[in-house]
C-alpha positions as CSV (number, residue, x, y, z in Angstrom):
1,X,-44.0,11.9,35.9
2,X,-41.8,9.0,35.4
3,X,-40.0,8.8,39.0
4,X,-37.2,6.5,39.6
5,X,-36.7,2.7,41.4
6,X,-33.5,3.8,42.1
7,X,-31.2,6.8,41.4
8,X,-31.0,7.1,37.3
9,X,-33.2,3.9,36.6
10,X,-37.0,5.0,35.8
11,X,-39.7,3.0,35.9
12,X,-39.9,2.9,32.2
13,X,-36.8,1.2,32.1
14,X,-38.0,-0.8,34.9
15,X,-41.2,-2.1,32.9
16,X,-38.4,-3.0,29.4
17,X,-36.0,-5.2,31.8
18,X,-39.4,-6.8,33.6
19,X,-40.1,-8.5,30.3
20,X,-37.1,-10.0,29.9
21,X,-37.8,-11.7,33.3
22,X,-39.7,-14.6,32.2
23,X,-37.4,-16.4,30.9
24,X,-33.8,-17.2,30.9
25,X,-31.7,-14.4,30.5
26,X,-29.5,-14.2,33.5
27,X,-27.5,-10.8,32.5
28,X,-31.3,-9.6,33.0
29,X,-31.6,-11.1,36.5
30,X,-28.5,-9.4,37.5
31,X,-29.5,-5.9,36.3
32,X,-32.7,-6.2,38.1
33,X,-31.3,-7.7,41.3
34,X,-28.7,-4.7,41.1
35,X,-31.6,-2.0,40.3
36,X,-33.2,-3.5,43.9
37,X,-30.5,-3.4,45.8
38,X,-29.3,0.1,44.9
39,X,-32.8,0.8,45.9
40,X,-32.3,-0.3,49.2
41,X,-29.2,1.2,49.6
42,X,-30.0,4.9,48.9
43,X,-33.5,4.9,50.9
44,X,-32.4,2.7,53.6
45,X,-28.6,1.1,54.4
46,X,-26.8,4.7,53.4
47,X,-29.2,7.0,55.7
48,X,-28.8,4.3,58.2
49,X,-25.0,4.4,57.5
50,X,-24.8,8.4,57.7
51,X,-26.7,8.4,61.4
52,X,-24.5,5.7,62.8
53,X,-21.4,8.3,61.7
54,X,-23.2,11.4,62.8
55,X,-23.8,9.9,66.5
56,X,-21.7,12.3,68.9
57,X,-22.2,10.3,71.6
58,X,-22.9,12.8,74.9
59,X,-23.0,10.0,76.8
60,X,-18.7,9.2,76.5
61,X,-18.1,12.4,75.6
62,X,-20.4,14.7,78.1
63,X,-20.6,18.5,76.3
64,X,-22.7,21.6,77.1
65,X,-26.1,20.7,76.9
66,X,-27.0,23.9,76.4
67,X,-24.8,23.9,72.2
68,X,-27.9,22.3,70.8
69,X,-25.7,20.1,68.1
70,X,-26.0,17.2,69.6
71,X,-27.1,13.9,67.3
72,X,-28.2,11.1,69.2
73,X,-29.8,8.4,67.2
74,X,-31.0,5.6,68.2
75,X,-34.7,6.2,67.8
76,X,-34.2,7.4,63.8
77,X,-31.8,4.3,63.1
78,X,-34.1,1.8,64.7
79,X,-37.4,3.1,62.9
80,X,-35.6,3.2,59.5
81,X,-34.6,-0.5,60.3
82,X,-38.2,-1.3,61.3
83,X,-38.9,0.4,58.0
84,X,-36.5,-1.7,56.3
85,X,-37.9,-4.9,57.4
86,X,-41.3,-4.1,56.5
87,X,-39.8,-3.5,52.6
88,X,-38.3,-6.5,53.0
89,X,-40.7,-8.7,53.8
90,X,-42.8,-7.5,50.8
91,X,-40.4,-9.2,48.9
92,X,-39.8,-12.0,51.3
93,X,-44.0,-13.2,51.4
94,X,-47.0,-12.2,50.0
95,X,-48.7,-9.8,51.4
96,X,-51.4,-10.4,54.1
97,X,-54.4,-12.0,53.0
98,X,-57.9,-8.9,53.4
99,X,-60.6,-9.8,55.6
100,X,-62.9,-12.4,54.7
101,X,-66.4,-14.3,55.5
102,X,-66.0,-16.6,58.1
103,X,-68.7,-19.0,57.2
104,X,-72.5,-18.4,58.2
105,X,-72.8,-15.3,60.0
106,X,-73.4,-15.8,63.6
107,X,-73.7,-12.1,65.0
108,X,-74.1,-10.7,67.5
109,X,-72.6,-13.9,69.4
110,X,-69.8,-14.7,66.8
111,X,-68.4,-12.6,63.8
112,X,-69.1,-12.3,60.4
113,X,-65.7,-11.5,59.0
114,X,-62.3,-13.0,60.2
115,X,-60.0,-10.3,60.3
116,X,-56.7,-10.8,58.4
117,X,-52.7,-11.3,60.4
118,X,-51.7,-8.3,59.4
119,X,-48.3,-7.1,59.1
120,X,-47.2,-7.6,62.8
121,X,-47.1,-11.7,62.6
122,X,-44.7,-11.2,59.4
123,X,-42.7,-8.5,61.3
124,X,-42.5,-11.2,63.9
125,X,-41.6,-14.1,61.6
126,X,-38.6,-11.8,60.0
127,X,-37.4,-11.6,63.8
128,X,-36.6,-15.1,63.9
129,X,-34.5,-15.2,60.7
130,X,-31.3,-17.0,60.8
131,X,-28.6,-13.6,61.3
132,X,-30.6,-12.8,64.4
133,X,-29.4,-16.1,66.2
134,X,-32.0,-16.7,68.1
135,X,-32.1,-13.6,69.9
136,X,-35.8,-13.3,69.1
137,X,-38.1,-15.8,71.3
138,X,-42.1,-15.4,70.3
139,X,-42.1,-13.6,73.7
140,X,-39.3,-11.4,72.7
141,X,-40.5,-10.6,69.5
142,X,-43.8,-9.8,70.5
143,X,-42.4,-7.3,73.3
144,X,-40.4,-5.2,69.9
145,X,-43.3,-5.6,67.9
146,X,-45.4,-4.2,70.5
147,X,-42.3,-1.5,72.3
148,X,-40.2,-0.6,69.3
149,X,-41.9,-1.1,66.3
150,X,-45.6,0.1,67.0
151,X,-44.1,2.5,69.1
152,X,-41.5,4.3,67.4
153,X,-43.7,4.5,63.9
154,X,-47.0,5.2,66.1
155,X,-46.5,7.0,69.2
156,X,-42.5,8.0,68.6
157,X,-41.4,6.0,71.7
158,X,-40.5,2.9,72.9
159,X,-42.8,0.5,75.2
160,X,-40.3,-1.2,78.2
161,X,-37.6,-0.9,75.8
162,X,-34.5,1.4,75.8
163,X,-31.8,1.6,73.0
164,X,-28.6,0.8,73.3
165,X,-25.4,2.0,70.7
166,X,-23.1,-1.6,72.0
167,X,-24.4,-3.0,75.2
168,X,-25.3,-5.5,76.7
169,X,-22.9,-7.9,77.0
170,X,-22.7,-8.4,73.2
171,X,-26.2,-9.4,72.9
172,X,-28.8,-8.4,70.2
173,X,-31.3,-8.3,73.3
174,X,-31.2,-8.4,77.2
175,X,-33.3,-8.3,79.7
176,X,-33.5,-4.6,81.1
177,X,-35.4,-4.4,84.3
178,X,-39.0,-5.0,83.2
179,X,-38.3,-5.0,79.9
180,X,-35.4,-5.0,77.3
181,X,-32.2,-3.7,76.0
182,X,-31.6,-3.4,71.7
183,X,-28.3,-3.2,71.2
184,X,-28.7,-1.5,67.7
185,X,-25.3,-1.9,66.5
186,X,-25.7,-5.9,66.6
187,X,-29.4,-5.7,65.6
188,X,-28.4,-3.6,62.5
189,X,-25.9,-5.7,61.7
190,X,-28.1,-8.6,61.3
191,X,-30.4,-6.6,59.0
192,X,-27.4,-6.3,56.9
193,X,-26.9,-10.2,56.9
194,X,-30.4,-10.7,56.0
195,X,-30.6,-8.9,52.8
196,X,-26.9,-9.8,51.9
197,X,-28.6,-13.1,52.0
198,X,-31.9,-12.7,50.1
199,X,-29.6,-11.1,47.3
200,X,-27.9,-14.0,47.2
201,X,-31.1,-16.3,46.8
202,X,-32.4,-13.7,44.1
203,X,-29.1,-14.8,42.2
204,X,-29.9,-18.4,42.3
205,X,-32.2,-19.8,39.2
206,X,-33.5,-22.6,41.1
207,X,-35.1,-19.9,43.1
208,X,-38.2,-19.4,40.9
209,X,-41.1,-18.5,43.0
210,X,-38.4,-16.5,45.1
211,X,-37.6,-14.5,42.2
212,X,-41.3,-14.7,40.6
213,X,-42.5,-13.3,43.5
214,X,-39.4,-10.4,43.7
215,X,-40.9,-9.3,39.9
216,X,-44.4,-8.7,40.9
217,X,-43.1,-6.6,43.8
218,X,-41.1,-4.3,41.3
219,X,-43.6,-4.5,39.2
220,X,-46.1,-3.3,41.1
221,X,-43.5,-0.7,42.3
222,X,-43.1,0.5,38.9
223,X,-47.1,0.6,38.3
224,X,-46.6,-2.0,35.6
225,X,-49.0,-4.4,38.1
């Protein structure tokens, strides 16, 4: 079955344009970078988009609790942001190095194999990005790796975190009690900045190992890797 990158664009197709990657043809950059970001779009940005509008908001607008219609949110639009990061930075770096020897085994008093970073150091690292203004200390983005990130996609709750649609203050992040606040409007937002940026590095030619490292991604996407 020849399933699609992005809504009428096939892999086929996918593995034609790759080749004309290599070398200077710009109008192929641009199809390509366009093929990616209509990926995005319609599996993440547009269901994000759609949940934001659906929000009925109980809490300004207290109902019947007993109608059963309400939409509240926050937990689905925060795990499809944590989602979206993780995509991103697939693009962004390589991916995490396996496990390896770590020199003469010295079990049982040392180990044999250092175990990779794993994904939560890059989820971390994205945290920190410029459109997230510093809202993210290595303290702080521990705690969301840890509350929101783990637990929304492993447990389907948050860990000393609660989500909020503006507050507080106008702050990505605030100090809640013993823990936090996400103000998911801001923190989406800043999502939005981030790949509105990388787009605009993709579109750059001086960007090469940027963009050599955007084609194996697809490529491997498209099973042509």
């Amino acid at each position: 079955m020849d399933a699609d990158l992005c809504f009428g664009f096939s892999k086929t197709m996918w593995e034609k344009l790759s080749q004309k990657l290599d070398g200077t043809d710009e109008n192929a950059w641009t199809q390509a970078i366009g093929v990616f970001e209509r990926r995005m779009r319609e599996r993440f940005f547009s269901s994000i988009d759609v949940l934001f509008v659906s929000d009925t908001k109980p809490d300004l607008s207290p109902s019947d609790s007993t109608r059963g219609d309400e939409c509240i949110p926050g937990f689905a639009i925060i795990a499809l942001c944590c989602l979206l990061i993780e995509a991103l930075e697939d693009f962004l770096e390589d991916p995490p190095a396996r496990a390896i020897l770590a020199g003469s085994c010295t079990f049982p008093s040392g180990p044999c194999i250092q175990p990779p970073a794993g994904t939560n150091q890059r989820f971390k690292k994205f945290l920190r990005r410029p459109a997230f203004g510093g809202a993210f200390s290595d303290e702080v983005a521990q705690s969301f790796t840890w509350g929101i990130r783990n637990g929304i996609l492993h447990n389907a709750e948050t860990r000393k975190w609660v989500i909020w649609r503006e507050a507080p203050g106008g702050k990505i992040v605030a100090q809640e009690d013993d823990g936090y606040a996400l103000n998911r409007s801001l923190f989406y937002a800043a999502l939005q900045e981030e790949f509105e940026s990388y787009l605009q590095e993709l579109r750059d030619p001086a960007k090469k190992e940027l963009r050599q490292r955007f084609k194996e991604k697809m490529d491997r996407l498209s099973g042509k890797a």
